[in-house]
N, C-alpha and C positions, 0 to 999 in steps of 0.2 A: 653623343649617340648612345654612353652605356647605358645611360638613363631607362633603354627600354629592356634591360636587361635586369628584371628583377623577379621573387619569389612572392607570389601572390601571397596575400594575406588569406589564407584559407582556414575551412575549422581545425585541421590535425595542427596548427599551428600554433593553435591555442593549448593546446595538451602540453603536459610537464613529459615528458620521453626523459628515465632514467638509464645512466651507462651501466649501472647494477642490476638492472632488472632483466633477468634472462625473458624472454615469448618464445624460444623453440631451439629444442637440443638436438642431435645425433651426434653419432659417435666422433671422438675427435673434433666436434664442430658448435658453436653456441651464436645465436644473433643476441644482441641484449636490443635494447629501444632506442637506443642511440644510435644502434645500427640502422636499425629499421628508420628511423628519423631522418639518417645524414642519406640514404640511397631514396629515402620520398622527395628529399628535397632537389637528387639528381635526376631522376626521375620526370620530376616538375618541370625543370630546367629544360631539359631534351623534348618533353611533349609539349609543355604547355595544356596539361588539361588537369583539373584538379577535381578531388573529392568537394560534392558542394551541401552534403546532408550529412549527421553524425551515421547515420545506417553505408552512407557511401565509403565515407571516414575506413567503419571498418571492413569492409567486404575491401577499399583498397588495399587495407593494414594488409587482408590475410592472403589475399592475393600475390603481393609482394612476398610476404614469409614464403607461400607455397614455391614460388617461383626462385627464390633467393634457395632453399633447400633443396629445392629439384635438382639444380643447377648443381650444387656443390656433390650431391650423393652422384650424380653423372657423369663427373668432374672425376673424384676419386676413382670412381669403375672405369672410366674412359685412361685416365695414367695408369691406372697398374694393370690395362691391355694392350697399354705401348703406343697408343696414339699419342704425338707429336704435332706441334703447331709451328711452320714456319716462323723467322723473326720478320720475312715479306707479307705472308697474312695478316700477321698482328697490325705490322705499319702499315699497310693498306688499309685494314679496318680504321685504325688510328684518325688515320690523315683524314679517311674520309669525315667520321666523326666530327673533329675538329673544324673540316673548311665549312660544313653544313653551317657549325655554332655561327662561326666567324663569320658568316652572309647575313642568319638571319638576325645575328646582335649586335654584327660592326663593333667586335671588338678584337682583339689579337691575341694567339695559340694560349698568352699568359696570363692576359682578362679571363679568358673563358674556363682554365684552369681553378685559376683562383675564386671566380662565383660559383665552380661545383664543387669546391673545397678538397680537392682533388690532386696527386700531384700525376705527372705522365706514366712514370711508372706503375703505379696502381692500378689506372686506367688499361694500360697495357697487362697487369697481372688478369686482370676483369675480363680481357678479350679473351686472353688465352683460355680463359679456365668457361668460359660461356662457348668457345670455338671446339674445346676440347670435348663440353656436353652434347655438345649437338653432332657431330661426329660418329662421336659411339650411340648416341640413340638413333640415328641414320642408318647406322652398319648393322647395330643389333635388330633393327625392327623395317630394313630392309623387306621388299615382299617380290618374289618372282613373279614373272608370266605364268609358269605351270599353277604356284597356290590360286592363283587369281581366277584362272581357268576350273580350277577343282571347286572355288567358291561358287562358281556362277554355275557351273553342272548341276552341284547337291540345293543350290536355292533357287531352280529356277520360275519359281513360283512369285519369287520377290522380281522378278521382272516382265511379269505379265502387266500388259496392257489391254484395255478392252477400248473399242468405238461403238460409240453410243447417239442415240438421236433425243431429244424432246420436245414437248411443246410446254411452254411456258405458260401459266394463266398470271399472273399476279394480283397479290392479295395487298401489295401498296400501292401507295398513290405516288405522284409524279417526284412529291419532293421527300419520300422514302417511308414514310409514316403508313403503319398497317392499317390498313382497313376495316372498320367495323360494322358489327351488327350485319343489318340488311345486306348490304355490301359486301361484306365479306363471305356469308352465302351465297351469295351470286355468283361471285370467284370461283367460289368451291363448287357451286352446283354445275357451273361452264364445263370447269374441267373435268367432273363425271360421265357430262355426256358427249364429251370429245374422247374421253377414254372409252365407253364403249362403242364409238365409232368406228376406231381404232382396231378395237378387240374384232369386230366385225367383217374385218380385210376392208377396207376402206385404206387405202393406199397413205404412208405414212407421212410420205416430205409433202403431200398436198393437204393435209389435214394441218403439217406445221403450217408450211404457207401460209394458208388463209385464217389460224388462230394463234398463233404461236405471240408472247409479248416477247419474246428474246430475241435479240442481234443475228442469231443462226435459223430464223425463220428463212432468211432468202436461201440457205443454205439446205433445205427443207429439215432441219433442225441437228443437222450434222455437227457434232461436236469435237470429232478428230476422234483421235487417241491418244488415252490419260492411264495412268495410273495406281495402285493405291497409295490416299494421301493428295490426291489434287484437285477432288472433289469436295461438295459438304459429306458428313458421316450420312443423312439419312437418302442421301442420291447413292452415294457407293455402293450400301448396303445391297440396296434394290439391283442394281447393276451388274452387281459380279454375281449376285443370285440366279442370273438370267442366263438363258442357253442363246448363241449366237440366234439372232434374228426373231426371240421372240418378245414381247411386249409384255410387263409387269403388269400384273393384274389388279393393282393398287392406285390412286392419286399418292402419291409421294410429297410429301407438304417438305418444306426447305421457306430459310427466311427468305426467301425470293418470290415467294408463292407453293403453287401448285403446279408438281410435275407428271406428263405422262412419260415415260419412257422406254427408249426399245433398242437393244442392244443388235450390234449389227455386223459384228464380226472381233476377233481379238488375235493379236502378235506377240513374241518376245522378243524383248530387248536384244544387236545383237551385242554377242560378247566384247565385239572392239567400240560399241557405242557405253556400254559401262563400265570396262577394262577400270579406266583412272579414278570414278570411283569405287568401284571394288576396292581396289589397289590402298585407294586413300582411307577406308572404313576397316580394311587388317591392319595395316598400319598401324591406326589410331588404336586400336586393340590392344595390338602387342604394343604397344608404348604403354598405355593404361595398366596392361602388368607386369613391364619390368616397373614401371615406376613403383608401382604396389608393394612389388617383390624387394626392392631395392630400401623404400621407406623400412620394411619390418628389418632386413639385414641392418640398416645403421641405426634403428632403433628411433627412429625420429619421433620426436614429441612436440607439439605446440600446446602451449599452455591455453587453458578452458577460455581465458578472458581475448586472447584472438585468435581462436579456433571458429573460426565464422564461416559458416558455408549458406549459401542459398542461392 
């Protein structure tokens, strides 16, 4: 059964990875490509999913550096603020580790060891110092109820909602292809003079009704409430342009067709229905600049040839 237990033949495989070649410094700290090599290959091991294009190759490469340097500059800030890692964390983490390999490779603590080239204690150094980053960037980038509450005061324009109505004309045909020429005039001409019927006071969900191509015609064209970002760009536009309950003065074209539309009331979000994203979008913030902040203090460098972002 270890037979199923092996290191794809993949492209980084094919590369020469020098133990002399430094990719990325900071202070007190160096990866060479054998580093980077022997942790893709643990990596591989634990996921099973591999780089399968030279473009993938390296955006893995740098992703892993990023993550291997994060880890250590968090590492060093998180020990010298005194946070400590039980020796029951670690072996919890351990064990679990371990019995995941031993299920899915059927092999034993020492098989599984030996294919990630690895000895226990290393592994255990790894917990520690990955348990002691995440720690301190938890503590530091912590976010209260009160910030959360202060976010959602001063921005409360990012939680506007509007409800909206339409009538749909469409300008494709059944199996999605737009419509032309003759045809497509038609479309267009329909929903001009459904729009000024509209404009007319001609009552709105009965003019959906009976013309509307869209699913929310039985609804007389009721669309709920969205907000920005859940729409297309030239529906929005028109929308939040609009004073509760009055109807765009425009056909509204969208790859859908052609829209009339008429806005019918708006809410905001409340604060306990976005509380945990708030929460999670500061967070991610202050994480983004202590990392920043942290990178410039140890001086971190990746070298040009896997400094790869996109």
């Amino acid at each position: 059964m270890s037979g199923k237990f092996t290191i794809k033949k993949i492209l980084y495989s094919q590369k020469t990875y020098s133990k002399d070649k430094i990719v990325a410094t900071m202070s007190g700290f160096s990866i060479t490509e054998e580093d980077l090599k022997t942790k893709m290959d643990q990596i591989l091991c634990l996921t099973d999913k591999s780089p399968t294009s030279s473009e993938e190759v390296k955006r893995y490469e740098y992703n892993l550096i990023d993550h291997m340097t994060k880890t250590e500059i968090l590492y060093k800030e998180g020990k010298s603020s005194g946070i400590k890692i039980s020796g029951d964390e670690i072996n919890k983490q351990y064990t679990t580790i371990i019995s995941e390999l031993k299920e899915k490779y059927s092999l034993n603590e020492d098989g599984i060891l030996n294919k990630l080239s690895v000895d226990k204690l290393a592994i255990e150094n790894e917990l520690d110092k990955e348990l002691i980053a995440r720690r301190f960037i938890a503590t530091e980038c912590k976010v209260s109820d009160e910030e959360a509450k202060e976010y959602y005061n001063d921005n409360r324009d990012d939680f506007l909602e509007i409800r909206a109505s339409h009538i749909l004309i469409k300008d494709i045909d059944s199996k999605g292809n737009e419509l032309k020429g003759k045809q497509k005039n038609k479309a267009k001409d329909k929903a001009d003079q459904i729009l000024k019927k509209a404009l007319t006071g001609i009552n709105f969900a009965d003019l959906a009704k009976g013309y509307s191509e869209d699913p929310s015609s039985k609804y007389g064209g009721d669309l709920g409430y969205f907000g920005r970002g859940e729409m297309v760009e030239s529906f929005e536009k028109a929308v939040f342009s609009l004073n509760d309950n009055q109807i765009y003065d425009k056909v509204v074209k969208s790859d859908y067709g052609y829209h009339i539309i008429k806005r019918t009331s708006q809410r905001y979000k409340d604060f306990i229905e976005v509380k945990n994203e708030i929460i999670n979008n500061i967070s991610y913030e202050k994480q983004s600049n202590l990392i920043r902040q942290l990178k410039d203090k140890y001086n971190l460098n990746i070298v040009d040839e896997y400094n790869y972002k996109k």
